[in-house]
C-alpha positions as CSV (number, residue, x, y, z in Angstrom):
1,X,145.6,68.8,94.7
2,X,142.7,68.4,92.2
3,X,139.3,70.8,93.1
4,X,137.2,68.2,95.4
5,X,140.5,68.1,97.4
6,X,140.9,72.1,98.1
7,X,136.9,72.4,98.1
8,X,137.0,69.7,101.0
9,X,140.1,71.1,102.9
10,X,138.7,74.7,102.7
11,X,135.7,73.7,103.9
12,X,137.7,72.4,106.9
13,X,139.7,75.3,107.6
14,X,136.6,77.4,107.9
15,X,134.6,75.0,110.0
16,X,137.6,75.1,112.2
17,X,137.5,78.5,112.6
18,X,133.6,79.1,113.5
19,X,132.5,80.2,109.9
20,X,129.3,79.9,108.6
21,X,128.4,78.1,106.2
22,X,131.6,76.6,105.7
23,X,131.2,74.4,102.8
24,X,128.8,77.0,101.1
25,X,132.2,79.9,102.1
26,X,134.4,77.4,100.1
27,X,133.0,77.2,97.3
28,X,132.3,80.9,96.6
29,X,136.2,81.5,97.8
30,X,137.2,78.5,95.2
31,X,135.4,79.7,92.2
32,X,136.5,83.3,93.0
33,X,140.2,81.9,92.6
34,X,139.3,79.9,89.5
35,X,137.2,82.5,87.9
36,X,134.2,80.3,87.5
37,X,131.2,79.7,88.4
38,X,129.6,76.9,90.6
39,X,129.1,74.6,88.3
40,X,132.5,74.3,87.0
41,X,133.7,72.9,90.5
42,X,131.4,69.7,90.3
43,X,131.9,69.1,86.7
44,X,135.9,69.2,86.4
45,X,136.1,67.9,90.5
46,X,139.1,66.1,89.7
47,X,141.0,68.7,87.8
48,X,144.2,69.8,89.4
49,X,144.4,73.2,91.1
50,X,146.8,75.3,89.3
51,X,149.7,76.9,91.8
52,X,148.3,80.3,90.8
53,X,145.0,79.7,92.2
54,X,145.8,78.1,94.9
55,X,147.8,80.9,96.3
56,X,144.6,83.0,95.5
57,X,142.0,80.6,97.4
58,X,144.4,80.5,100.3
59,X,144.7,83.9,100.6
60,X,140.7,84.2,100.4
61,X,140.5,81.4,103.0
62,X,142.6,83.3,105.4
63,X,141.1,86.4,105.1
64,X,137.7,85.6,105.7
65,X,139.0,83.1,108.6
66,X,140.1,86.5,110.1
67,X,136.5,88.1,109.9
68,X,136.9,89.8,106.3
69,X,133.0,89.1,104.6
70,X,133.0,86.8,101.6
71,X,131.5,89.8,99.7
72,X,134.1,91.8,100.1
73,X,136.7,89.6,99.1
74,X,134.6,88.5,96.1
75,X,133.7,92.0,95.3
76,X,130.1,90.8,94.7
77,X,126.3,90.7,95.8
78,X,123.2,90.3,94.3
79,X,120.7,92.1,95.3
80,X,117.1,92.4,93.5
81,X,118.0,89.2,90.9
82,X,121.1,91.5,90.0
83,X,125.3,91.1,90.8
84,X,126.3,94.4,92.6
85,X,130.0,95.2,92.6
86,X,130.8,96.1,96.4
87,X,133.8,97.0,98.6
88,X,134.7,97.7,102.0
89,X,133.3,101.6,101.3
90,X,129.6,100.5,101.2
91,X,127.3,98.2,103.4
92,X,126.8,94.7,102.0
93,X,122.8,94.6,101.1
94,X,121.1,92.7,102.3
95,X,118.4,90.1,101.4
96,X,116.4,92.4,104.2
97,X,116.9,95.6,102.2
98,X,114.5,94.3,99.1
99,X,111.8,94.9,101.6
100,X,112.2,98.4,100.5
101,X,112.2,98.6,96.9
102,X,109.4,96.1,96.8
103,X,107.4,98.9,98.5
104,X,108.1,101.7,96.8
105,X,107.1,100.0,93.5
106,X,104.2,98.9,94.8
107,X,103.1,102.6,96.5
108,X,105.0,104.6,93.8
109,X,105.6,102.2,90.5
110,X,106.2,105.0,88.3
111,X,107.9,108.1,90.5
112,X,108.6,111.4,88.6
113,X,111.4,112.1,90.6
114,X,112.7,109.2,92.9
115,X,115.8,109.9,95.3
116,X,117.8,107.3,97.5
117,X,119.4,109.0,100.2
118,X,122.5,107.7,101.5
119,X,122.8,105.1,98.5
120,X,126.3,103.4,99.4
121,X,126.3,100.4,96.4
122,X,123.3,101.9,94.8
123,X,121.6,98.7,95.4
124,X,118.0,100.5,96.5
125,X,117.4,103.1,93.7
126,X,119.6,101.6,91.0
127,X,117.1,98.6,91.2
128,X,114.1,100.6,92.0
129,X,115.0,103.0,88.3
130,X,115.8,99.7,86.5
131,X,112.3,98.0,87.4
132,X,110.2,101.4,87.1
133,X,111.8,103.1,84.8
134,X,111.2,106.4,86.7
135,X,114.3,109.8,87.1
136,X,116.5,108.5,89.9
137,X,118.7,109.8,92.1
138,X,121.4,108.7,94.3
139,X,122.9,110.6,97.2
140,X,126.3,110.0,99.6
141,X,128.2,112.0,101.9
142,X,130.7,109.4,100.9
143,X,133.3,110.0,97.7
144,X,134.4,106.2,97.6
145,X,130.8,105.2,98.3
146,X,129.2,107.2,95.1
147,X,132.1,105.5,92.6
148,X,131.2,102.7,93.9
149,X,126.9,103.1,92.9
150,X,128.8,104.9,89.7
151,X,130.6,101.5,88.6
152,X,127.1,99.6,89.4
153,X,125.1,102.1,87.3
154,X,127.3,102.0,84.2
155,X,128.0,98.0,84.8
156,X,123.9,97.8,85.1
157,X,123.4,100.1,82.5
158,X,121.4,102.9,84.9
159,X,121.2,106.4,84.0
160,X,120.5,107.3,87.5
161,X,122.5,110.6,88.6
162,X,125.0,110.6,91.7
163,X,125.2,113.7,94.1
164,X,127.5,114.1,96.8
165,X,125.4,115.2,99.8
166,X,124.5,114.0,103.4
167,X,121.0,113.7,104.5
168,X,120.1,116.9,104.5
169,X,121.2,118.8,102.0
170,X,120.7,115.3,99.4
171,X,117.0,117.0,99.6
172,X,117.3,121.0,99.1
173,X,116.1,123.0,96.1
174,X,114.8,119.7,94.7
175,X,111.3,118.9,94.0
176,X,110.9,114.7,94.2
177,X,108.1,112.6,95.3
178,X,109.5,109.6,96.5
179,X,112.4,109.2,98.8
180,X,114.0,106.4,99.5
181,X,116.0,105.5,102.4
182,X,118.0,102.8,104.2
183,X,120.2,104.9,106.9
184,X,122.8,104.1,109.3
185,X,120.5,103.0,112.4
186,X,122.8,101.3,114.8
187,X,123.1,103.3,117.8
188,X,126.7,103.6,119.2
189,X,125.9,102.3,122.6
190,X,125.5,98.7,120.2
191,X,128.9,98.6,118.5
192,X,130.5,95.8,121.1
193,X,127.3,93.6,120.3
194,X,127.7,93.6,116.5
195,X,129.1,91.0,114.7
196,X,132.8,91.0,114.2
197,X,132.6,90.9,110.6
198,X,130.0,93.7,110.6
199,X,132.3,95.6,113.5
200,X,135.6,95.1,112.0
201,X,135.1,95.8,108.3
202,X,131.7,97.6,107.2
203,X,132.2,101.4,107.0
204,X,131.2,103.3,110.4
205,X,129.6,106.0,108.1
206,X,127.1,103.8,106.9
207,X,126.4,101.9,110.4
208,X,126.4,104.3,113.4
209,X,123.1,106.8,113.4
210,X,124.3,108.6,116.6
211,X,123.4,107.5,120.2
212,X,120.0,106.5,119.8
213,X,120.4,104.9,116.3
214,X,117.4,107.3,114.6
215,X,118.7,110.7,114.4
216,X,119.5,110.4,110.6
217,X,115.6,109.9,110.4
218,X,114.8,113.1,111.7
219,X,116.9,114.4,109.7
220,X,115.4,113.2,106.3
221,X,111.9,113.7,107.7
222,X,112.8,117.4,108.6
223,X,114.2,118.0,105.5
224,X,111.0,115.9,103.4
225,X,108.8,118.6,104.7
226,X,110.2,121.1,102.6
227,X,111.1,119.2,99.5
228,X,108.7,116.3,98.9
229,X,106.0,117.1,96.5
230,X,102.4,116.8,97.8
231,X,100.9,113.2,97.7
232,X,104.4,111.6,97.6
233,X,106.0,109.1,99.5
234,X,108.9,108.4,102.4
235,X,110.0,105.2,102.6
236,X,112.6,104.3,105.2
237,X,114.3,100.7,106.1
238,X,113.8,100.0,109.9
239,X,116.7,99.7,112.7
240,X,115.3,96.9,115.4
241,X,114.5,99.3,117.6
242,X,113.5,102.4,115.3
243,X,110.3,101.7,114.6
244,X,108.4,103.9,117.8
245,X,110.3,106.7,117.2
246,X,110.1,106.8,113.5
247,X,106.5,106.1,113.3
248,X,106.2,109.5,116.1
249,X,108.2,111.5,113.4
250,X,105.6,110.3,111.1
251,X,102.7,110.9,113.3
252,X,100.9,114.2,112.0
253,X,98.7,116.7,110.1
254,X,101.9,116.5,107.6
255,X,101.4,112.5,106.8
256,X,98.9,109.7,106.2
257,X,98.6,106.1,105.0
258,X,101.4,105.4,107.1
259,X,102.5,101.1,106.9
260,X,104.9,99.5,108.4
261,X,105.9,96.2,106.4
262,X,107.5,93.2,108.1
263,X,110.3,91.0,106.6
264,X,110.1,87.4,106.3
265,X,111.2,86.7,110.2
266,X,108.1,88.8,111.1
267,X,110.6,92.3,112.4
268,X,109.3,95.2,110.8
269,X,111.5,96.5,108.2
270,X,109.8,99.4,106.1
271,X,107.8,102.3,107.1
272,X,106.5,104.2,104.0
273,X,104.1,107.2,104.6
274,X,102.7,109.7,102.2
275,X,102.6,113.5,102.2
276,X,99.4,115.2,102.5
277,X,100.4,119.1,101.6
């Protein structure tokens, strides 16, 4: 079977089975088993597929027929212009999430001390440190999570540091003045509702923030009172339905210039606020 063959009968298979983009799906899975890129498929189309990879590209086929995410077969992402090494230990990032690190340079382009809190891949501050240049650091509760944002920092060439911590004790007896923040916001009452490839295979550690979906908020914003400097700034990735309640933690003698910033679909997805004492 040459490669306009497999890259037609995979696209098949995963139209058959509900996935989305299919043809797109294919291709990724086909150059994952070849070991090239996108290109190569259209300018060696009728090249025979070697045995080896089509066992590979049929294994790849199934599993993301039975709800495994493309990125975590390919082990890949990008995420700010840049390919992130991911596994099933870390949320995917998504396109959504560079909302977030589009703010902070523009509030804080050049932070002394810059954390991201809960930093599964390391996407956030690994790309906010590589475009500003500032002192980074990146905090998980999660072992397998932080070698993951270790293998992106040394593959990316980061000197960010890594601390294992949750979300509040990522923040004590350190002085920073910009926190960043993308935390589990799904509330548990919403797990049926979520997609099955989201359900299934993202790590419940990263997804789940309790019953209402905004107590790991409260926690970072309790915690921000103590440890972030005068004059510097929170910066949190919204839930759907966080924004009231985020914006009420937010709401006091304690913060101003709060702004809420909306994705491209118009949902607001970052709410930054700065310290005032």
């Amino acid at each position: 079977m040459d490669l306009k063959a497999a890259l037609q009968q995979g696209s098949k298979l995963l139209e058959e089975a509900g996935v989305s983009p299919a043809r797109l799906t294919a291709e990724v899975l086909l150059c994952h088993a070849l070991g090239k890129e996108k290109p190569y498929l259209y300018a060696h189309s009728d090249e025979d597929l070697s045995q080896l990879a089509w066992i590979h590209y049929g294994r790849y086929l199934h599993e993301r027929m039975e709800g495994k995410p493309t990125q975590y077969i390919t082990s890949r992402q990008e995420f700010y212009g840049r390919d992130f090494f991911v596994s099933s230990a870390v949320l995917i990032p998504r396109p959504e999430t560079e909302h977030l690190v589009e703010t902070a340079l523009r509030l804080s382009p050049k932070a002394e001390c810059a954390v991201d809190i809960g930093c599964g891949s390391g996407a956030i501050g690994i790309s906010y440190h590589l475009e500003s240049g500032s002192p980074t650091h990146l905090c998980d509760l999660s072992a397998e999570a932080l070698d993951v944002a270790r293998h992106n920092a040394t593959k990316l060439e980061a000197p960010v540091s890594l601390h294992r911590a949750d979300f509040g004790s990522a923040l004590r007896a350190r002085s920073v003045d910009l926190i960043l923040c993308n935390p589990p916001y799904v509330p548990l009452r919403d797990e049926a509702v979520l997609q099955r490839e989201v359900r299934e295979h993202e790590p419940a550690m990263a997804l789940y923030g309790g019953e209402t979906g905004v107590e790991p908020y409260r926690q970072v914003v309790e915690q921000a009172l103590w440890t972030l400097r005068p004059r510097g700034w929170i910066l949190f990735e919204l839930g759907y339905q966080g924004l009231e309640a985020v914006k009420e933690m937010l709401d006091g003698p304690a913060w101003e210039n709060l702004e809420v910033v909306n994705d491209l679909a118009g949902w607001p997805r970052v709410i930054a606020a700065r310290k005032t004492m």
